[in-house]
N, C-alpha and C positions, 0 to 999 in steps of 0.2 A: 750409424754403424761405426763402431772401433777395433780395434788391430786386436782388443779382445773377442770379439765375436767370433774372429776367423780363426781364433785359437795359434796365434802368433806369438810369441815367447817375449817373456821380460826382456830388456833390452843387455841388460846385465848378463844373463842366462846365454844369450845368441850368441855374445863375444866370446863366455868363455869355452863353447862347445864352437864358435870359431878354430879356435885357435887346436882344437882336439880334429879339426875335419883339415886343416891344414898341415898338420904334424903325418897324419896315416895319407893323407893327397904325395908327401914329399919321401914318407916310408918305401912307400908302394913303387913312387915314379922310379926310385936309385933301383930298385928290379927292373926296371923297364915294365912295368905293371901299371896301366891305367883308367880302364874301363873297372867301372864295378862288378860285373860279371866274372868278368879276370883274377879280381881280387879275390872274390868268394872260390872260385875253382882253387887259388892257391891255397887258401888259410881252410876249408871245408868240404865236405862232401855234398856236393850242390845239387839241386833239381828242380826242374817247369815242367808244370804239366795241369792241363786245363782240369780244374774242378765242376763239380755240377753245381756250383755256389759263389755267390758273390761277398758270401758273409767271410771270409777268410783271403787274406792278398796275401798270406807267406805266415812262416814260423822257421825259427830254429830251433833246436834240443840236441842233447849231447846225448851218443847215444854208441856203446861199444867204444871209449874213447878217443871220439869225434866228434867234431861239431858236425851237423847235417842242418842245411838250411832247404828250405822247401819254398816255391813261389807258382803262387797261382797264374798261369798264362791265360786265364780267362779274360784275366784286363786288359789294358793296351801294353804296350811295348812301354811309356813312359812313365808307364803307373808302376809295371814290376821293378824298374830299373832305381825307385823312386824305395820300394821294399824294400828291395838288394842293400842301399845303403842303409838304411834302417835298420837292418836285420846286420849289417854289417859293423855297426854301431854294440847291437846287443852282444857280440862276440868278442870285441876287443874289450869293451867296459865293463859289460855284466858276464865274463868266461866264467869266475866260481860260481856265481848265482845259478845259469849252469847247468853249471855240472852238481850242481846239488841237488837244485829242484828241476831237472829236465826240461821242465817250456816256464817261461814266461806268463803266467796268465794276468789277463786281462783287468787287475785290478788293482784299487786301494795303495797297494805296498810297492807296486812297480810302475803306478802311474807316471809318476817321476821322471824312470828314466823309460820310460816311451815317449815323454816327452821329447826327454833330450835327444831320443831317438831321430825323432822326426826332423827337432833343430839341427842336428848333426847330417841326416840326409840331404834337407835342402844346403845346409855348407860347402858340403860336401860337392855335390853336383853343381849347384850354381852359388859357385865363389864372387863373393861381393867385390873386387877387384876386377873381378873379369866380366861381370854381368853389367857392371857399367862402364867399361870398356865399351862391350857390343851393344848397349844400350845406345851410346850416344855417336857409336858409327853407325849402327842401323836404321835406328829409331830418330835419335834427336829431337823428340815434340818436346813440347809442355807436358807437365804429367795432369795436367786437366784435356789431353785432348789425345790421348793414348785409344789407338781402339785395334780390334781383334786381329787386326794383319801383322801392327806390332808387336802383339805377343807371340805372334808364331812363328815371325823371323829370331825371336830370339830361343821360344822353349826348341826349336826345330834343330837351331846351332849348338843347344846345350845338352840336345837329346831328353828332354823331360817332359813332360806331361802339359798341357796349356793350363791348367789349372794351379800346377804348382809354380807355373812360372807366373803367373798373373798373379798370385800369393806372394809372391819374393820380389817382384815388384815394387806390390803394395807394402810390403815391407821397409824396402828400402827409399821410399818414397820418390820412388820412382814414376807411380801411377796414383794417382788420386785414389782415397779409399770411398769415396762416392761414387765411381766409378765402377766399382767391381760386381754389385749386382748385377747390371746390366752385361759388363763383359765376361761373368761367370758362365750366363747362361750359353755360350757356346762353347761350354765345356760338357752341356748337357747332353741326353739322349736325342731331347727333341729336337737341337740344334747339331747333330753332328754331322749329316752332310752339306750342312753350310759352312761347320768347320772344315772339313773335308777340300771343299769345296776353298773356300780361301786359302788354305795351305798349297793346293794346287797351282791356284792362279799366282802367290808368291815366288814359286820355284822349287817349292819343297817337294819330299814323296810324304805319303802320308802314315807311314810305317809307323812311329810312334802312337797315333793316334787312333788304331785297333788293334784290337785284339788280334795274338799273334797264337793262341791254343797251339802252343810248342810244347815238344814229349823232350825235351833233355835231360843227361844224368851226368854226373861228370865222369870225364875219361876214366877215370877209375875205373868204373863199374864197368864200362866195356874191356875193358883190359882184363881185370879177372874173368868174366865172360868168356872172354874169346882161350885165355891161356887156361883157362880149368877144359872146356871141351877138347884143345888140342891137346892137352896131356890126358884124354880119357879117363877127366874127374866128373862129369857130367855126359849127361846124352845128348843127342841132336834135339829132341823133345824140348828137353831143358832149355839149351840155349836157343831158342825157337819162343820158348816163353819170356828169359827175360831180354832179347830185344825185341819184343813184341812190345815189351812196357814203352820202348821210347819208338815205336813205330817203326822200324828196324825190321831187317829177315838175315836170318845165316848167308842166306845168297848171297845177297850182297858184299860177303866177306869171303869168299869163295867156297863155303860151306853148304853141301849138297848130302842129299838126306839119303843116307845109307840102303843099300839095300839091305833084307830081310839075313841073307846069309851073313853079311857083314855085322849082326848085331849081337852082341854077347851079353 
């Protein structure tokens, strides 16, 4: 197996989408902005929400002169979080692409920069500075004798996926890449509550490592929401359905359904 197999970038390529996840990590921080979820609610009109599908982790498209980014919460917490910067990628570097042609699809002409996408996201989240920082306070083996507890002391601290961490690793050769067969497979279906299960015995929660089927939309969309019904641009009905989208009820916001007489 080679650092080709696992679809790991030239080395050339890494550095220079380094230095692009490092510039937007240092944009963001001067806001006090640092979670990529944060990021996207400021720059986009953001949403999670579980799909009936596994074939789709997210998309962006410009749409009404916005961006709107969409992320499937079917996966785990470290997988959409892993989207979020990828997708976060496609908006600062490819914004005219865009806005011209609406989504990104899946081919030939935009392979490229999904690529860089992907290199940009792991950058991004787990920065080579600091990933062997926590590497060799938490870890310190040999990277011939790394195994699945040490990846989840670190993807757990970085917040990302065990599999993207065990890739970034392997990258930075940190782990043996004869190794990664073996320790992929508890990134699997079959092995996840032995993943589960060592994240626990670690000290971690296991939050990253399932599925979180989250209804979010960004405060926007509550906000006009809630100020179109109180200004009587909408019914109760209405706003009954769309926070029904993110799981939601008017109740909750003190909104109590009219009586008969009261409805014009």
């Amino acid at each position: 197996m080679s650092k080709k197999d696992l679809r790991l970038p030239e080395e050339s390529l890494r550095l220079k989408v380094k230095e692009l996840a490092e510039e937007v990590r240092f944009k963001f921080s001067k806001k006090g902005i640092v979670d990529v979820f944060d990021i996207l609610e400021d720059i986009a009109f953001f949403i999670r929400k579980p799909l009936d599908t596994y074939e789709i982790s997210g998309f962006t498209t410009f749409f009404n002169n916005e961006f709107v980014v969409f992320l499937n919460s079917c996966f785990t917490l470290g997988h959409e979080r892993f989207t979020a910067a990828h997708e976060l990628y496609h908006i600062l570097y490819n914004g005219d692409l865009l806005r011209k042609e609406k989504l990104l699809m899946n081919n030939s002409v935009y392979a490229h920069e999904d690529e860089k996408a992907n290199t940009f996201a792991s950058e991004f989240l787990m920065p080579e500075d600091y990933v062997k920082e926590l590497f060799y306070k938490l870890v310190n083996a040999p990277k011939d004798k790394i195994e699945a507890r040490h990846i989840v002391r670190l993807n757990s601290t970085l917040k990302v996926s065990y599999k993207a961490m065990l890739k970034r690793l392997v990258q930075l050769d940190l782990c043996d890449i004869d190794l990664y067969e073996n320790l992929a497979e508890y990134g699997t279906l079959e092995k996840k509550e032995e993943l589960r299960e060592i994240t626990k015995t670690e000290g971690y929660d296991i939050s990253l490592i399932v599925s979180t089927n989250i209804s979010y939309v960004s405060k926007e969309y509550l906000e006009i929401a809630k100020q179109n019904y109180e200004k009587g641009k909408i019914s109760y009905g209405k706003i009954g359905q769309l926070l029904e989208f993110i799981n939601e009820t008017p109740e909750k916001y003190g909104y109590s359904e009219p009586d008969d007489d009261e409805i014009v």
